[in-house]
C-alpha positions in Angstrom: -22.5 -16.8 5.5 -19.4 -16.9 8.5 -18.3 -13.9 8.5 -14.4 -13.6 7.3 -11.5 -13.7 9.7 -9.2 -10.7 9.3 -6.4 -9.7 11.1 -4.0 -6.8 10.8 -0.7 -6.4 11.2 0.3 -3.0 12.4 -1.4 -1.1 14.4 0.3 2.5 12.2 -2.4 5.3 11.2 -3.9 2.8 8.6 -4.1 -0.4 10.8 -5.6 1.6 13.3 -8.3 2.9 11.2 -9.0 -0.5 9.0 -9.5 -2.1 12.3 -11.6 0.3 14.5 -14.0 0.4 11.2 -14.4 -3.3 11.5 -14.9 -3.4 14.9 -17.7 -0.7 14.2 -19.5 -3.1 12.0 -18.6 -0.8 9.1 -18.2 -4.5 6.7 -20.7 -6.9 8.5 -19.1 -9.8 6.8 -15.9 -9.2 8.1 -14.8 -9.9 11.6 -11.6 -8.6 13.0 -9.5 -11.7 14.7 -6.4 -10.6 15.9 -3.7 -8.2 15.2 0.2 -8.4 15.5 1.1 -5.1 17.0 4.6 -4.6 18.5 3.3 -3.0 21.3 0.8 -5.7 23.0 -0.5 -3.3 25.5 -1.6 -0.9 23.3 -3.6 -2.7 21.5 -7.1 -1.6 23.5 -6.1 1.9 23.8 -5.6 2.2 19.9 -8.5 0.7 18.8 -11.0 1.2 21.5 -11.8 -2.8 22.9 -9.2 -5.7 23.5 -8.5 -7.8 20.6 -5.9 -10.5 20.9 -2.2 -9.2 19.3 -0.6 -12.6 18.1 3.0 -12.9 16.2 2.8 -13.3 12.4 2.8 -17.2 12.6 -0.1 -17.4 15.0 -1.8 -14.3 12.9 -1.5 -16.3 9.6 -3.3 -19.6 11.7 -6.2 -17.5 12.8 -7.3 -15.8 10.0 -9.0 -15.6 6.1 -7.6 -12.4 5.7 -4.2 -10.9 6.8 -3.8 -6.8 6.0 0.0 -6.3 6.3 0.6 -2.5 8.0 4.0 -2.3 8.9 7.7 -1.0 7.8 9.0 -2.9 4.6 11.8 -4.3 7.0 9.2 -6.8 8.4 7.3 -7.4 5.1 8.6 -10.9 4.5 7.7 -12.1 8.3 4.3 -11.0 7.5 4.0 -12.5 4.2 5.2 -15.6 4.2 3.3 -17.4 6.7 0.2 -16.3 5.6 1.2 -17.4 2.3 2.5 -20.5 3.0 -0.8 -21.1 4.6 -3.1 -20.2 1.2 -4.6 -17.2 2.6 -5.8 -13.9 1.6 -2.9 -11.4 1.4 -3.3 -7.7 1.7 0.1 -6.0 1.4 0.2 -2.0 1.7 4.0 -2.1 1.6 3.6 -2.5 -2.3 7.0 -2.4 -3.1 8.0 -5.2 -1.5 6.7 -7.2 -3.7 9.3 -5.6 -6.1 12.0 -7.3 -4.6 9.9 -10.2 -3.3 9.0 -12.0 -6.0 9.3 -15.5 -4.8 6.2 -14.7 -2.9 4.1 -14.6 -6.2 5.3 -17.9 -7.0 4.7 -19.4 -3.5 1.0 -18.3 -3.7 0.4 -19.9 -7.0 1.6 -23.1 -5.2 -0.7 -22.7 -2.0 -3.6 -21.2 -3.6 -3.0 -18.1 -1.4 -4.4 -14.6 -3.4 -2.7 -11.3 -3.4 -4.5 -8.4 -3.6 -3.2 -4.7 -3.5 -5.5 -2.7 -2.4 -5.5 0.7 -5.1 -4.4 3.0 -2.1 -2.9 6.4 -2.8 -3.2 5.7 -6.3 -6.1 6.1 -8.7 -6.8 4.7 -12.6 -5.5 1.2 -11.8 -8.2 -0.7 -13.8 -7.7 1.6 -16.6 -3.9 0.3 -16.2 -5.0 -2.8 -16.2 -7.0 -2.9 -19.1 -4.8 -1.0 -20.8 -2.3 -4.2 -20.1 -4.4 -6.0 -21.8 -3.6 -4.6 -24.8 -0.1 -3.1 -25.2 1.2 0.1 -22.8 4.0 2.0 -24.5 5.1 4.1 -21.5 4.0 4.6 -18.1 5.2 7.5 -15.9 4.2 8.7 -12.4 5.4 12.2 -10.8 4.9 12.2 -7.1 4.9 15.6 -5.2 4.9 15.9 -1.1 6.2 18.2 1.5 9.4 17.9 2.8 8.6 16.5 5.5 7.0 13.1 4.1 10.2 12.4 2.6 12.7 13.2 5.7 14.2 10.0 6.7 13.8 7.9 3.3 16.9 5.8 2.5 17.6 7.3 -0.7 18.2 11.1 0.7 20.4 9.8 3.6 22.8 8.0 1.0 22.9 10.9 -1.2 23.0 13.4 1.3 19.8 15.3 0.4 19.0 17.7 3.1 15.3 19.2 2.8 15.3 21.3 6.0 14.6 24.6 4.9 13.7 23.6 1.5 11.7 26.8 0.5 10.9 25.6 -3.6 10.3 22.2 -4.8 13.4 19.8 -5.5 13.6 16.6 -7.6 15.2 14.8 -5.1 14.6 11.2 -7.5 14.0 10.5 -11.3 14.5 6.9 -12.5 12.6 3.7 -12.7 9.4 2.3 -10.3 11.5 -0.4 -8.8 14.6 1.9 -7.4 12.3 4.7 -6.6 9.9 1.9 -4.1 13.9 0.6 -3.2 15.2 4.3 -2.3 11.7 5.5 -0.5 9.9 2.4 0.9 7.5 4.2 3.1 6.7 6.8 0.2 6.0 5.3 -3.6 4.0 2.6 -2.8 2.0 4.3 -5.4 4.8 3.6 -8.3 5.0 -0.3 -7.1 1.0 -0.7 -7.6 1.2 1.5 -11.1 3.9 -1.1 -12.4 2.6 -4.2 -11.1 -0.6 -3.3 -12.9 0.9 -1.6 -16.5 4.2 -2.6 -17.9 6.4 -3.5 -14.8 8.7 -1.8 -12.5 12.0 -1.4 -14.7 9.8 0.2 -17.7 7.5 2.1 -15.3 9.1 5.5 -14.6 8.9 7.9 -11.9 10.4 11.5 -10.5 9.7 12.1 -6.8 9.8 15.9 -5.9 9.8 17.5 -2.4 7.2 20.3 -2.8 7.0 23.2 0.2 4.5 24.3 -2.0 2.3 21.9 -1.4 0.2 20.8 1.3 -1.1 17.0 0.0 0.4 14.1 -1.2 -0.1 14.6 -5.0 0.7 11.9 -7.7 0.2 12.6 -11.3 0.1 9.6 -13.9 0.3 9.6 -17.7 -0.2 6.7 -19.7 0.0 5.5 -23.1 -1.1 2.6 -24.9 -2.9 1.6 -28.2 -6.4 1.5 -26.5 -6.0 4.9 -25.0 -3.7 7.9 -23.8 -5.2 9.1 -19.7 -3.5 11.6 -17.8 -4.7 11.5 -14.0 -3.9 13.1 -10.8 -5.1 13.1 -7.0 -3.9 15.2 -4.0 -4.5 13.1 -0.4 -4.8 14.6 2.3 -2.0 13.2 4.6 -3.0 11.4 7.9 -2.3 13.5 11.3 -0.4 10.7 12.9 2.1 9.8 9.5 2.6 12.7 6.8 4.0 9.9 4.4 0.2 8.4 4.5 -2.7 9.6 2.9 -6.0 9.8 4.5 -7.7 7.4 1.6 -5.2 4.6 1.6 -7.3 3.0 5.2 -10.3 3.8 2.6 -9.2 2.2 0.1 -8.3 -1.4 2.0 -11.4 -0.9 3.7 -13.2 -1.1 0.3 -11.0 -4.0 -0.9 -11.8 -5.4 2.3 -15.4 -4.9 1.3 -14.9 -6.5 -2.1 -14.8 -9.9 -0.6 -18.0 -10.1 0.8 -19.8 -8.0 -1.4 -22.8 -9.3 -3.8 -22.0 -6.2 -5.7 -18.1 -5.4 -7.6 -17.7 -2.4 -9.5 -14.3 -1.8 -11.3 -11.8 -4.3 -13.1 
C-alpha cells in the first residue's frame, strides 16, 4: 500500500518526538510530509534531516494525515483547512474542540475524521462503552506541580500565585468545559474524558497544584449502569514542557499506528 502522508504541526516536545519516530521508520506505513513550524530554520536541527515546513493551508494540501501540536490560540488555523479538505484530523489541543464545535459538523460534510488520540488519559474505551449505555457521573481530579500550571489563564484572572506553594492547592473545581477554557495547555485530559462519557457541562473536574508531587497524575471515577471504574496514571512530564507528559507523543504515535495497522486492539 502508499504509505500515508502525515504532517505535523508544531514542532513543541510532542511534534518533535511524533515526527523524529517517523522519520526513524518506527510506523513503516506512515511517511512524514511536511510540518508547519513557526520557526522554518529549525526545522532540521529539531528533528535531525530537512523536511519541508509549509503554512497550515499548504500542510492540509499535502497530506492524509495532519497532527495539530500547537497553542489552542492557533487551533482553528490548523483545523479548518485540513477539514475543509476531508482529511484525517489529529488534534492534541482537545479542548478546543469544546468551543469548536462547528468543526464536528464541517467534517461530517467533507468526510474528514477526527480522531483524539487517548493522550495523558487512560480508560477511554471503557468510557466509551460505558456511553453506550447510560453514565450517571463522570469526574476527573488532576494533580501537577506548581510549575505546570504557572501561566494558565485561569490563575492570572483570579490572581492565584503558586510560587512558593509548599502543600497542594485546589486552584479549580467546576465543570470539563471551563476547566479546558481556564487551563488550555493543561486538562486536555478532561476535554477527551467528556467527549468520550457524558459531555463537557456534566463531566466534572478539580485541578490541584501538588508540590508534593513529581508527575502529572489524573484520577478518574466513573459511574454508569454497566459498571463503576476508578482509574489513575502518574506521567512522567517531558524535560522540554512540564505541562506534557512523556506518553501523550506515545500515545499519537500509536493512533498514528492504528491507521495502518492489520491489527486494532481496544474500542
Amino acid at each position: 500500500m502508499t504509505a500515508l502522508r502525515v504532517g505535523i504541526a508544531g514542532l513543541g516536545a510532542v511534534g518533535t518526538a511524533v515526527g523524529r519516530s517517523l522519520l526513524a521508520g518506527a510506523v513503516p506505513d506512515l511517511a512524514l510530509t511536511a510540518v508547519a513550524a513557526r520557526d522554518a530554520a529549525s526545522v532540521a536541527g529539531r528533528l535531525g534531516t530537512a523536511v519541508p515546513s509549509l503554512d497550515f493551508e499548504e500542510l492540509a494540501a499535502a497530506c492524509d494525515v495532519i497532527v495539530e501540536a500547537l497553542p489552542r490560540a492557533v487551533f482553528r488555523s490548523v483545523a479548518e483547512p485540513a477539514i475543509a479538505k476531508g482529511r484525517t484530523f489529529v488534534p492534541l489541543s482537545v479542548g478546543a474542540l469544546l468551543d469548536e464545535g462547528d468543526l464536528i459538523e464541517m467534517a461530517r460534510t467533507t468526510g474528514a475524521r477526527i480522531l483524539v488520540p487517548t493522550g495523558a488519559l487512560l480508560g477511554l474505551d471503557a468510557v466509551k462503552a460505558a456511553a453506550e449505555g447510560r453514565i450517571s457521573s463522570a469526574n476527573i481530579v488532576t494533580r501537577k506541580p506548581p510549575a505546570g500550571l504557572i501561566g494558565a489563564p485561569y490563575l492570572l484572572e483570579h490572581g492565584i500565585n503558586l510560587e512558593g506553594l509548599t502543600e497542594p492547592l485546589l486552584v479549580f473545581s467546576g465543570s470539563a468545559r471551563d476547566g479546558a477554557r481556564g487551563f488550555p495547555a493543561n486538562v486536555n485530559v478532561a476535554a477527551a474524558l467528556s467527549l468520550a462519557g457524558i459531555g463537557p457541562d456534566r463531566t466534572q473536574m478539580e485541578i490541584w497544584a501538588d508540590p508534593e508531587v513529581t508527575r502529572n497524575t489524573h484520577s478518574i471515577v466513573v459511574e454508569a449502569d454497566s459498571a463503576r471504574f476508578r482509574m489513575t496514571i502518574e506521567n512522567i512530564p517531558t524535560e522540554a514542557n512540564p505541562r506534557t507528559g512523556r506518553i501523550t507523543a506515545l500515545s499519537t504515535l500509536a493512533l498514528l499506528r492504528g491507521l495502518v495497522s492489520a491489527l486494532r486492539v481496544g474500542t
